[in-house]
C-alpha positions as CSV (number, residue, x, y, z in Angstrom):
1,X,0.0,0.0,0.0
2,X,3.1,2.2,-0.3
3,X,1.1,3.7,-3.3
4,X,-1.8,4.0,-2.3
5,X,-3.7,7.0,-3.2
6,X,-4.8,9.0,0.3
7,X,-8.8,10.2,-0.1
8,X,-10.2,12.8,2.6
9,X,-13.7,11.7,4.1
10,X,-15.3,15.1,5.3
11,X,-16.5,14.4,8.7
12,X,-19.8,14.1,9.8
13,X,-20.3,16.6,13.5
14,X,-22.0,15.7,16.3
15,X,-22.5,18.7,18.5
16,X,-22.9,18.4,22.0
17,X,-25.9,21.0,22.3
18,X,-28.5,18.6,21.0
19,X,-30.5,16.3,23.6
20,X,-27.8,13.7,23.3
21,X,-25.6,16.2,25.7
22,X,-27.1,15.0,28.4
23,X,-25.8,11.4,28.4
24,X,-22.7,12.7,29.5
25,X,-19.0,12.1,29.0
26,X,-17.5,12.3,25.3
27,X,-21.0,13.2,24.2
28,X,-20.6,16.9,26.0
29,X,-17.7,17.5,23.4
30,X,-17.4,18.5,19.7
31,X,-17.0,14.9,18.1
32,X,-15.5,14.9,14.6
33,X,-16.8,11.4,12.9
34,X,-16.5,8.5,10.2
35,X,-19.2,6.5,9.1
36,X,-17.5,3.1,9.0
37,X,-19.0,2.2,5.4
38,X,-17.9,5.2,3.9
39,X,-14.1,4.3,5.2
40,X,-14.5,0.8,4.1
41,X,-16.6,1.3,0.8
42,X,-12.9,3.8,-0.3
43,X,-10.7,1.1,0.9
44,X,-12.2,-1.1,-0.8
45,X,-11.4,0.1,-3.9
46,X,-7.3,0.1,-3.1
47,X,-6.9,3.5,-1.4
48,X,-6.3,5.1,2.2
49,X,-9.3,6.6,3.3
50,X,-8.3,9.6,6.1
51,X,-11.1,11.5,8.3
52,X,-10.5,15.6,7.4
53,X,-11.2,17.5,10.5
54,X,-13.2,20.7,10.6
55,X,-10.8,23.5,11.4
56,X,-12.7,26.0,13.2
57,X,-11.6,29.2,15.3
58,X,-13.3,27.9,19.0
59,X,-10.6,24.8,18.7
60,X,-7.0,24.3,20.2
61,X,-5.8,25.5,16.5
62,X,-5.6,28.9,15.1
63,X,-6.5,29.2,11.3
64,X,-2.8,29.9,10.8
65,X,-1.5,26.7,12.1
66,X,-3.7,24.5,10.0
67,X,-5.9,25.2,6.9
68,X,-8.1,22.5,4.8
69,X,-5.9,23.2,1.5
70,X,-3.3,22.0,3.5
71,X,-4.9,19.0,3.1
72,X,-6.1,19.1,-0.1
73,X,-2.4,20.0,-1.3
74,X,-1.4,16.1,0.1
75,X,-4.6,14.3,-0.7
76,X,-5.3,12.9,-3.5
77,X,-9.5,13.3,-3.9
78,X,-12.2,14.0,-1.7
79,X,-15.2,12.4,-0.5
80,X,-18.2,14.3,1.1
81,X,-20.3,11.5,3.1
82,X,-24.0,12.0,3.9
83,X,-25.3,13.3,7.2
84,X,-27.1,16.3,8.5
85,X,-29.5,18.9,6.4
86,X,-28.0,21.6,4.4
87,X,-29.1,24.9,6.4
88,X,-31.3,27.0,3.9
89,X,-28.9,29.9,4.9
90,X,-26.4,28.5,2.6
91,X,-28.7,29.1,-0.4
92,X,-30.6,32.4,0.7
93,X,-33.6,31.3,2.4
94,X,-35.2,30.6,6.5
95,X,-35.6,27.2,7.5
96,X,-39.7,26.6,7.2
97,X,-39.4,24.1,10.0
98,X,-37.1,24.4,12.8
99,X,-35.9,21.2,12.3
100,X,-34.8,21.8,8.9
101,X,-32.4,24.3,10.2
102,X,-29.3,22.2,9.2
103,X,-25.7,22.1,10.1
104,X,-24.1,25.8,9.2
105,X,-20.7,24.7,10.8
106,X,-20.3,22.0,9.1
107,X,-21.8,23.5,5.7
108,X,-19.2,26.4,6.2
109,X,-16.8,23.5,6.6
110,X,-17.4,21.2,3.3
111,X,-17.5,24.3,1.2
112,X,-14.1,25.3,2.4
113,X,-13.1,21.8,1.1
114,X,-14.6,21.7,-2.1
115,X,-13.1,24.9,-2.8
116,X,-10.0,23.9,-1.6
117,X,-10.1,20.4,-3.9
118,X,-11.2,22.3,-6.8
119,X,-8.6,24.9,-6.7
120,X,-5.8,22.4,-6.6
121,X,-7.6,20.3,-9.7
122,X,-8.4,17.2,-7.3
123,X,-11.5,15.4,-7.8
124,X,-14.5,15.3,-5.5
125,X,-16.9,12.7,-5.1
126,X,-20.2,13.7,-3.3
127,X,-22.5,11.1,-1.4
128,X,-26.3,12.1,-0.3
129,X,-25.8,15.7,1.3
130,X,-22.6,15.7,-0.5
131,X,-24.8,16.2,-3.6
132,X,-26.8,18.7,-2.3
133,X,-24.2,20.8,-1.0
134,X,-21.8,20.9,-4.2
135,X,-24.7,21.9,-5.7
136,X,-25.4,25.1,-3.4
137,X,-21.3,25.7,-3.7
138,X,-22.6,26.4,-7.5
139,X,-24.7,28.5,-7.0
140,X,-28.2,26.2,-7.0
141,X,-30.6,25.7,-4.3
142,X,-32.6,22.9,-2.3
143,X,-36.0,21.9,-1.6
144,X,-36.1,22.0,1.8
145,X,-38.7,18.8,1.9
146,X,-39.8,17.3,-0.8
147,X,-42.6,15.9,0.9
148,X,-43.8,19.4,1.8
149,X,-42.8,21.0,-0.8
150,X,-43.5,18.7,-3.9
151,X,-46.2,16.7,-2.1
152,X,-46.8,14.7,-6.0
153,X,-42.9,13.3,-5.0
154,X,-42.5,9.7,-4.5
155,X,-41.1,8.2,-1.2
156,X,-37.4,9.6,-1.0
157,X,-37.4,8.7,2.7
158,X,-38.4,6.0,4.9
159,X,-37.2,5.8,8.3
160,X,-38.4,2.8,9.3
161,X,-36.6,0.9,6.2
162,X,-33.8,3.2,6.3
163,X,-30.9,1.8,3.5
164,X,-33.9,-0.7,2.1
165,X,-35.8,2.1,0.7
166,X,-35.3,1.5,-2.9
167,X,-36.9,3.7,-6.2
168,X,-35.8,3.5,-9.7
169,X,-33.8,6.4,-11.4
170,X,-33.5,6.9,-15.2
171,X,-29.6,7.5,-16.3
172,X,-29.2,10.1,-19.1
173,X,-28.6,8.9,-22.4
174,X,-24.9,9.6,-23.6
175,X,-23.9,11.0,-20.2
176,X,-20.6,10.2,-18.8
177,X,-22.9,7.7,-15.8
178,X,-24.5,6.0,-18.8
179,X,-21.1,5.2,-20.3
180,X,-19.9,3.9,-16.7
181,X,-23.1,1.3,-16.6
182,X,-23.2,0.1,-20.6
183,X,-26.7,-1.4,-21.2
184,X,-28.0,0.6,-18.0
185,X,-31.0,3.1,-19.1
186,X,-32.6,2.3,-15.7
187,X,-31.7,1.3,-11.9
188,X,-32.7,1.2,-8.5
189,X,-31.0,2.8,-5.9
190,X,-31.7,3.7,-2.3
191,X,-33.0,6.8,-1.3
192,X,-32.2,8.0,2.2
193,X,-33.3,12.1,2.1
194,X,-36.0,14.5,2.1
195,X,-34.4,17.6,0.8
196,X,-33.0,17.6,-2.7
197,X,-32.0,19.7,-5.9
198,X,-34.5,22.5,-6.7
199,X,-32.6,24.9,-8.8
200,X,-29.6,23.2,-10.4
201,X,-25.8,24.8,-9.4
202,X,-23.8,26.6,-12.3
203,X,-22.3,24.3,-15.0
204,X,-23.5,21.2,-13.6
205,X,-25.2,18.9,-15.9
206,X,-27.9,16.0,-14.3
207,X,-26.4,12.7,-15.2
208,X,-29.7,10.8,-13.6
209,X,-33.3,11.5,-12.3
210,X,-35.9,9.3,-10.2
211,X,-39.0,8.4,-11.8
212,X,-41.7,8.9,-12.0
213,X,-41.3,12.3,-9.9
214,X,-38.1,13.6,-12.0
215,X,-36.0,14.5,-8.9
216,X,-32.5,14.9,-9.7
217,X,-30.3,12.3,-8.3
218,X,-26.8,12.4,-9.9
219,X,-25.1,15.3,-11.3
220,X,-21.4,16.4,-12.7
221,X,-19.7,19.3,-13.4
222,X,-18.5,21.0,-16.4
223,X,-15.4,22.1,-15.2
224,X,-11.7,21.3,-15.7
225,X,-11.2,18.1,-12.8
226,X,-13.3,15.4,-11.6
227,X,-16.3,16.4,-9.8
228,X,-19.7,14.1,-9.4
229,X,-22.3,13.4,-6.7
230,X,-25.3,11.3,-6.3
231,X,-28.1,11.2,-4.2
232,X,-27.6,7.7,-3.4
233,X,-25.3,6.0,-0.7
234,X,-23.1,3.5,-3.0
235,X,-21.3,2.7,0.3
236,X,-24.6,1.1,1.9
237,X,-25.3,-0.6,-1.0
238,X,-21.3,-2.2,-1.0
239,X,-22.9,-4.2,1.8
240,X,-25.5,-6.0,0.8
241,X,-26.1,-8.9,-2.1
242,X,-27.8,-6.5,-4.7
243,X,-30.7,-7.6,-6.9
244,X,-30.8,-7.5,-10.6
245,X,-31.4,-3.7,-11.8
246,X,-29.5,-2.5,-8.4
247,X,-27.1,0.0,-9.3
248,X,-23.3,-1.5,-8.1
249,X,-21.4,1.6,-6.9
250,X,-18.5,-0.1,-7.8
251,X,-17.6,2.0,-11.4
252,X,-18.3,5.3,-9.8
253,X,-15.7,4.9,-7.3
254,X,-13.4,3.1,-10.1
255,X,-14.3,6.6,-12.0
256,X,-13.1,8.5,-9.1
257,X,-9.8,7.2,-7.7
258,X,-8.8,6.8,-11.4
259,X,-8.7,10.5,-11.6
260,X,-7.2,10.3,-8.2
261,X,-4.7,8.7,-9.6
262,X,-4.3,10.4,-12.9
263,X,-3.8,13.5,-11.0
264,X,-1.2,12.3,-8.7
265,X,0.8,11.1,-11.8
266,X,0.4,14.7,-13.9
267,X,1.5,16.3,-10.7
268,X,4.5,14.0,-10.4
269,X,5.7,15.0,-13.8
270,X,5.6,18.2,-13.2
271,X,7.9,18.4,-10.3
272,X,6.5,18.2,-6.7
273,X,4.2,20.6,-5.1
274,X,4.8,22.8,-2.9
């Protein structure tokens, strides 16, 4: 594994000012965390997978010390995992439930690192929220729930099935997704979420949609390096014997660390950063 490419997981952030707090111990701290499928669905594929830490002012660094394109000078990709709502602050609008509200520390966070990745021409893979927020970094906005708000939607979310809730998507003929799953025009994936894409983010282009409701569920950008999120959790699916039709994560994440990789060899040929 000497050559193994290293990919950043953001982290997901438990706060200790939610109910939880009162259980005591660790949980009355800031914890930074890894959900253990995401790790293991990147290692899988033959890289390192290391946790990025939020670097915020209220911790033991300073900003000086530390900054996240330190770390996306020595990494070799990014992964954004799933987790918490996007606060509607990020994209201009009030939460119209207070439990929409969100994360905005760790929203703040992940766009620092997706900044960060882009500018040094690293790619980005986002899973689930990792979708959604790329897409507000471009400029696009969310539905805040899409059973609220698009009440004709299908079932994106079930809580009591959880990673079993399972609706087909429709892949977009000649997209780059398409090209990855040859014979493909259809799949089922799972759907864990109730917010989604509304207005789509600047040069991003919507590699696949749910059907029959048309929500957007994978997208790509434009732009010079490798960035593409989905609203499915490939990871979760990594576990489990899938079905005939179930969409096998597996060539996404092939897609991914082969830019990794491709990167980390034009770099190398151009001399060492610095």
């Amino acid at each position: 594994m000497a050559d193994a490419l290293l990919i950043g997981v953001s982290a997901r952030i438990y706060h200790p000012n939610v109910p939880h707090a009162d259980l005591g111990g660790i949980f009355t701290k800031t914890l930074h965390y890894l959900e253990q499928s995401a790790a293991h669905w990147v290692i899988g594929g033959g890289a390192l997978a290391l946790m990025i830490p939020p670097v915020e002012s209220e911790g033991l660094l300073r900003r000086i010390d530390v900054s996240l394109s330190d770390y996306a000078e020595r990494l070799d990709g990014l992964v954004l995992q799933g987790g918490a709502d996007v606060s509607p602050a990020c994209y201009g609008e009030r939460p119209l439930d207070p439990a929409w509200a969100g994360d905005p520390v760790r929203d703040q966070y992940e766009m620092e690192l997706i900044d960060a990745f882009i500018t040094a021409g690293k790619p980005v893979l986002g899973i689930c929220r990792g979708m959604q927020l790329i897409n507000v970094a471009f400029g696009g906005t969310l539905y805040q729930d899409i059973a609220t708000q698009l009440p004709s939607a299908i079932a994106h979310v079930d809580p009591a099935r959880y990673d079993s809730q399972f609706h087909r998507v429709r892949i977009a003929p000649g997209s780059r997704l398409a090209a990855l799953y040859p014979g493909f025009t259809h799949a089922e994936i799972n759907s864990i979420h109730h917010q989604g894409i509304k207005e789509l983010g600047r040069e991003l282009v919507v590699e696949a949609v749910a059907e029959p409701d048309g929500m957007i569920e994978a997208v790509r950008w434009q732009g010079p390096s490798h960035v593409f999120a989905m609203q499915w959790h490939p990871e979760f699916m990594a576990q489990r014997a899938l079905q005939p039709g179930q969409l096998d994560g597996g060539p996404i994440l092939r897609e991914f660390l082969g830019a990794a990789r491709q990167r980390r060899e034009a770099s190398g040929a151009a001399g060492p950063e610095t």
